[in-house]
DRENPA-3360 file (N, C-alpha, C; in nm, 2 decimals, always signed):
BEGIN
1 = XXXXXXXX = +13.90/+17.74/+9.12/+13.77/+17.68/+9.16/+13.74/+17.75/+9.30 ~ +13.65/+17.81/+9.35/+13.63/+17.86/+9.45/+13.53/+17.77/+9.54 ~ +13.53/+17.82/+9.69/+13.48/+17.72/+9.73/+13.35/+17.70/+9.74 ~ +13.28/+17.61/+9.75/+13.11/+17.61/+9.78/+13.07/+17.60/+9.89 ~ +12.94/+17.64/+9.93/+12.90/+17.62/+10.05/+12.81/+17.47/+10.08 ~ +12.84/+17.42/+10.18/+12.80/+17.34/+10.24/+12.66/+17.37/+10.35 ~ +12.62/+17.24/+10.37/+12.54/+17.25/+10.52/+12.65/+17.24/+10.64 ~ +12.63/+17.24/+10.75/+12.72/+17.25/+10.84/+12.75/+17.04/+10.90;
9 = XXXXXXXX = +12.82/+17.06/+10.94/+12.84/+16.89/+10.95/+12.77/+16.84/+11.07 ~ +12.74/+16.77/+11.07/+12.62/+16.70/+11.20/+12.68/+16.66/+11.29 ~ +12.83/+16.62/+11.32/+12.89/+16.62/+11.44/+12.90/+16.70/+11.53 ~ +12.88/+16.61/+11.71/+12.89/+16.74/+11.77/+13.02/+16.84/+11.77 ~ +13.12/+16.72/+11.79/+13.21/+16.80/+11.83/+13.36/+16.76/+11.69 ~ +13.38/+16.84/+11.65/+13.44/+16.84/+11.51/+13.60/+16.82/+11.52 ~ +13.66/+16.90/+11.63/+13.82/+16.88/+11.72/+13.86/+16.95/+11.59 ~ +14.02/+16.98/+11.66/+14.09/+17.02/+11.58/+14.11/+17.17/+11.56;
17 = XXXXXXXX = +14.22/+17.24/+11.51/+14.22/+17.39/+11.49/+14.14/+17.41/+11.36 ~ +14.04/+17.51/+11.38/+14.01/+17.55/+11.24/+13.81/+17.50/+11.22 ~ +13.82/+17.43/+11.34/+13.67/+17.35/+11.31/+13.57/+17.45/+11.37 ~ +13.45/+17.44/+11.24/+13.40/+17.59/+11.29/+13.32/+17.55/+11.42 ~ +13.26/+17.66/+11.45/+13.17/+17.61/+11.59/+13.04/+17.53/+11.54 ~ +12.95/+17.49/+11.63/+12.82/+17.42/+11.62/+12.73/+17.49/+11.57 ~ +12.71/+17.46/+11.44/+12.58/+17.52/+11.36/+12.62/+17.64/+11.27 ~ +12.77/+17.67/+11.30/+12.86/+17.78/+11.17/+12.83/+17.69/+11.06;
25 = XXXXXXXX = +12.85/+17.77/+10.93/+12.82/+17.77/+10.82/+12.96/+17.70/+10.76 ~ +12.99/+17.61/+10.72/+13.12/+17.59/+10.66/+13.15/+17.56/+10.49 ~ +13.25/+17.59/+10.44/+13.26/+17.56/+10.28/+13.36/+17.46/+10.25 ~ +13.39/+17.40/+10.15/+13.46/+17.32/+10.09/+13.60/+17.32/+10.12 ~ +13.73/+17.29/+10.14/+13.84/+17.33/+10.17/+13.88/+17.36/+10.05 ~ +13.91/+17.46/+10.07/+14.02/+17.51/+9.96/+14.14/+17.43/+9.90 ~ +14.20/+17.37/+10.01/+14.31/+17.28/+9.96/+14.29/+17.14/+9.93 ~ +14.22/+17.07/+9.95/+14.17/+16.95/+9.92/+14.05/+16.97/+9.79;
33 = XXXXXXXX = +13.95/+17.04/+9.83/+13.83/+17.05/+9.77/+13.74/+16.94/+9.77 ~ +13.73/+16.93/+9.92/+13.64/+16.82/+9.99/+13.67/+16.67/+9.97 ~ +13.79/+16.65/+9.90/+13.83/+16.52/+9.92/+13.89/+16.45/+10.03 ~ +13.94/+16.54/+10.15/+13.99/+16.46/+10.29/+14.13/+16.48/+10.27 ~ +14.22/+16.48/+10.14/+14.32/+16.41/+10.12/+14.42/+16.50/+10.05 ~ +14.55/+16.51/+10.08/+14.61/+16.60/+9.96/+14.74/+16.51/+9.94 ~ +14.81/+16.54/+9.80/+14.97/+16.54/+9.81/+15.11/+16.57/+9.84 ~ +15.15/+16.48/+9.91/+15.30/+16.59/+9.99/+15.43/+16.52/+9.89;
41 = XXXXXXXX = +15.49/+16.54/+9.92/+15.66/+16.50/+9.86/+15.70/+16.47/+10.00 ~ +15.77/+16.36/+9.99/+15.79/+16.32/+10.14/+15.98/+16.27/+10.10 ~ +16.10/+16.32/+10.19/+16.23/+16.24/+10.12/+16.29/+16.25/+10.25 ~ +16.35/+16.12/+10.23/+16.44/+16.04/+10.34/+16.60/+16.00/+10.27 ~ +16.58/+15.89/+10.36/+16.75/+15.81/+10.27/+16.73/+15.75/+10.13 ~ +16.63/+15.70/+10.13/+16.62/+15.63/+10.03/+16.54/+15.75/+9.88 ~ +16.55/+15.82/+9.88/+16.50/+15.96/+9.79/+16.38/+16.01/+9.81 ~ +16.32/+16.09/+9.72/+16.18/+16.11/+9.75/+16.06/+16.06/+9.65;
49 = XXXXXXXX = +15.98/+16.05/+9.77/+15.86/+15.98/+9.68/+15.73/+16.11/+9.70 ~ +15.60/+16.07/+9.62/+15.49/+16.11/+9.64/+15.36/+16.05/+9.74 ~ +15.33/+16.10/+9.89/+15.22/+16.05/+9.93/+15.13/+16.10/+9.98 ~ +15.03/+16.04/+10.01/+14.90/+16.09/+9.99/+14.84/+16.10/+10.15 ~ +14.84/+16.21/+10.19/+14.79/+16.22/+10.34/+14.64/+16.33/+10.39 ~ +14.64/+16.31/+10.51/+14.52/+16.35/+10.55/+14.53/+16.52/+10.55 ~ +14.42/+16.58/+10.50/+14.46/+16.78/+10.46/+14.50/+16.84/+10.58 ~ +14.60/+16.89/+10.55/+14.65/+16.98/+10.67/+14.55/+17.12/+10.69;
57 = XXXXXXXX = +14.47/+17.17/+10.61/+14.38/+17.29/+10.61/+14.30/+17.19/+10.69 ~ +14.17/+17.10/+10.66/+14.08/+17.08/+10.69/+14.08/+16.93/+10.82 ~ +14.20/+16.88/+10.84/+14.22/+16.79/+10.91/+14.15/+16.67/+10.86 ~ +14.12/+16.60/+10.75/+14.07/+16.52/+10.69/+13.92/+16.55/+10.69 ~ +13.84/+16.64/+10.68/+13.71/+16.68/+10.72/+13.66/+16.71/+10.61 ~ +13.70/+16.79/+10.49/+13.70/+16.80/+10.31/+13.58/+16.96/+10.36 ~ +13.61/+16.99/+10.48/+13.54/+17.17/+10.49/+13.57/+17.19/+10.56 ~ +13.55/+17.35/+10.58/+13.65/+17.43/+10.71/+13.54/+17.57/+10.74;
65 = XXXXXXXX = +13.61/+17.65/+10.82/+13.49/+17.74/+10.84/+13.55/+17.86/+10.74 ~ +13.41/+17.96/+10.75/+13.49/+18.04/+10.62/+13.60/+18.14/+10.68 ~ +13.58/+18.14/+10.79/+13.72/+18.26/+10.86/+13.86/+18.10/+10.81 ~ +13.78/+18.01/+10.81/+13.97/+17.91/+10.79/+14.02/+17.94/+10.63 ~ +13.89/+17.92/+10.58/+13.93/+17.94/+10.41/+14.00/+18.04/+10.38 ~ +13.93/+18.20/+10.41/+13.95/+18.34/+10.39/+14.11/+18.30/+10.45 ~ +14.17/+18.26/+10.54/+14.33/+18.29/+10.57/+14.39/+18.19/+10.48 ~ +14.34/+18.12/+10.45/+14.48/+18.02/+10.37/+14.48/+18.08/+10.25;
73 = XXXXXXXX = +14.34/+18.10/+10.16/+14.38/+18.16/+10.06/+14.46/+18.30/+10.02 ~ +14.43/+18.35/+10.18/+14.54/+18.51/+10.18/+14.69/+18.46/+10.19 ~ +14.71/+18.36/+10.23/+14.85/+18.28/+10.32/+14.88/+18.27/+10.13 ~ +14.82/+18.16/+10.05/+14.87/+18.14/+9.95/+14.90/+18.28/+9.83 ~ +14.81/+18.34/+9.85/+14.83/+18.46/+9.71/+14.98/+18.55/+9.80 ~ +14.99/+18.55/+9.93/+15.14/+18.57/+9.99/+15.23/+18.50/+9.93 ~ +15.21/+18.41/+9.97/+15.31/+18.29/+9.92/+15.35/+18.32/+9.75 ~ +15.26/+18.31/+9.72/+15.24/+18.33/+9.52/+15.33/+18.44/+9.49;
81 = XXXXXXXX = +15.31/+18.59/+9.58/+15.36/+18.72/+9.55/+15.53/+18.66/+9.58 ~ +15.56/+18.61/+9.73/+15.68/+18.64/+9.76/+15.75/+18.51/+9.62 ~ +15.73/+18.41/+9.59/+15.75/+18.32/+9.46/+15.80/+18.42/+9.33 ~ +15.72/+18.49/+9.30/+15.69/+18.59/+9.18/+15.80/+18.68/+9.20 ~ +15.82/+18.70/+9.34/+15.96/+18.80/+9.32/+16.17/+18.71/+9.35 ~ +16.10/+18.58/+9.33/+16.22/+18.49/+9.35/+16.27/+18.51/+9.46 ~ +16.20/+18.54/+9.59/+16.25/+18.54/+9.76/+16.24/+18.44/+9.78 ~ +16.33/+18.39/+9.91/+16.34/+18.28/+9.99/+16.22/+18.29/+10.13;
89 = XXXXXXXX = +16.23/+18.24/+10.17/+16.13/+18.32/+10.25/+16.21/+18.37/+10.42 ~ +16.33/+18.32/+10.38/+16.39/+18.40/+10.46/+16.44/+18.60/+10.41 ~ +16.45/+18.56/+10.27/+16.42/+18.70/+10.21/+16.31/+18.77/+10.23 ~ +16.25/+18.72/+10.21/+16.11/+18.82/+10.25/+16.05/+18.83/+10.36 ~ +16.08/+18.76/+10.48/+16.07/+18.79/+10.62/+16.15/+18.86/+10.69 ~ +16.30/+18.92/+10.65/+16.36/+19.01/+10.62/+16.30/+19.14/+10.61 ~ +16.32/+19.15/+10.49/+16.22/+19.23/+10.42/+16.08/+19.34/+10.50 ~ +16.04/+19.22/+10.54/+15.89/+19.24/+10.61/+15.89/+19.28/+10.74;
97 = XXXXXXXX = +16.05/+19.24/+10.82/+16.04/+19.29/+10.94/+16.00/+19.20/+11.07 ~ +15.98/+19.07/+10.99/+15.91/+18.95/+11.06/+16.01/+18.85/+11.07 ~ +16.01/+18.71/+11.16/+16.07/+18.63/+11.17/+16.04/+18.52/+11.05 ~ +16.16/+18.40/+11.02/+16.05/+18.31/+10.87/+15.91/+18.24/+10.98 ~ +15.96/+18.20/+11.09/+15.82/+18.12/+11.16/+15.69/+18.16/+11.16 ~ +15.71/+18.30/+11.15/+15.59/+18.40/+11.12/+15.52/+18.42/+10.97 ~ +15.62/+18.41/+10.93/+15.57/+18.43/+10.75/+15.55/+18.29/+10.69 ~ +15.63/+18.16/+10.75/+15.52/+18.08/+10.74/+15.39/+18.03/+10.75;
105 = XXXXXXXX = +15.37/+18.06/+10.88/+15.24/+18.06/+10.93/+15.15/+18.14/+10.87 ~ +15.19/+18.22/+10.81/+15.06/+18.33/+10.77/+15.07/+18.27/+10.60 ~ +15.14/+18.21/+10.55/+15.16/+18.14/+10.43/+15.03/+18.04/+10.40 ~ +15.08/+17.98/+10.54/+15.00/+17.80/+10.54/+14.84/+17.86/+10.60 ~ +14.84/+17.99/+10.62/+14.70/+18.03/+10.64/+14.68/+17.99/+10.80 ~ +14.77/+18.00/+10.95/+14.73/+17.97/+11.03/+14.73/+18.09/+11.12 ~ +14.80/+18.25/+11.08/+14.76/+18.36/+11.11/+14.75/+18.47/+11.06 ~ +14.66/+18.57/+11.07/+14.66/+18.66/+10.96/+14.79/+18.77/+10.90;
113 = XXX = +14.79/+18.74/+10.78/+14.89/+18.86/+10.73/+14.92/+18.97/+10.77 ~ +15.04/+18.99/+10.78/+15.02/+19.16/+10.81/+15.01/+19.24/+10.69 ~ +14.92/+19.35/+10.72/+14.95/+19.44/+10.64/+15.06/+19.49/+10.57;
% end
């Protein structure tokens, strides 16, 4: 499902990393898909359960700007590639020449990939 475009949101001030500026153009979150909300796996002592929290792409907002979209979905088809070849992602930050803190981040779409 790709994202759609929205009007821009009517608040002044939106907070948060990722919130586009006043009067940018913003689209649907990719990871939620404007529901506010996604699913985590959460485990403690007592084992793991499923719950339901506020989106870590769009910060409960259900849109983001399109420079936020464009990086998570590059973070994820990363993510997808290094999956596909059975790396850890300590294997493939290795690999890459990068630290894993790094190759996370560019995973979860918070900075751009390297080449």
């Amino acid at each position: 499902m790709s994202p759609k475009y929205s009007d821009p949101p009517t608040t002044k001030d939106m907070g948060g990393w990722g919130a586009p500026e006043d009067g940018a153009p913003t689209i649907t979150c990719p990871e939620c898909h404007g529901n506010s909300t996604s699913t985590a796996i959460v485990c403690g002592t007592q084992g793991c359960r499923t719950v339901s929290r506020k989106c870590p792409v769009c910060q409960g907002r259900g849109h983001v700007s399109e420079e936020r979209a464009r990086l998570w979905i590059r973070g994820q088809m990363l993510r997808k590639d290094r999956l596909m070849r059975q790396e850890t992602l300590r294997q493939a930050a290795r690999r890459m020449g990068i630290t894993e803190v790094e190759l996370s981040k560019m995973e979860r779409g918070i900075v751009e990939p390297h080449e």
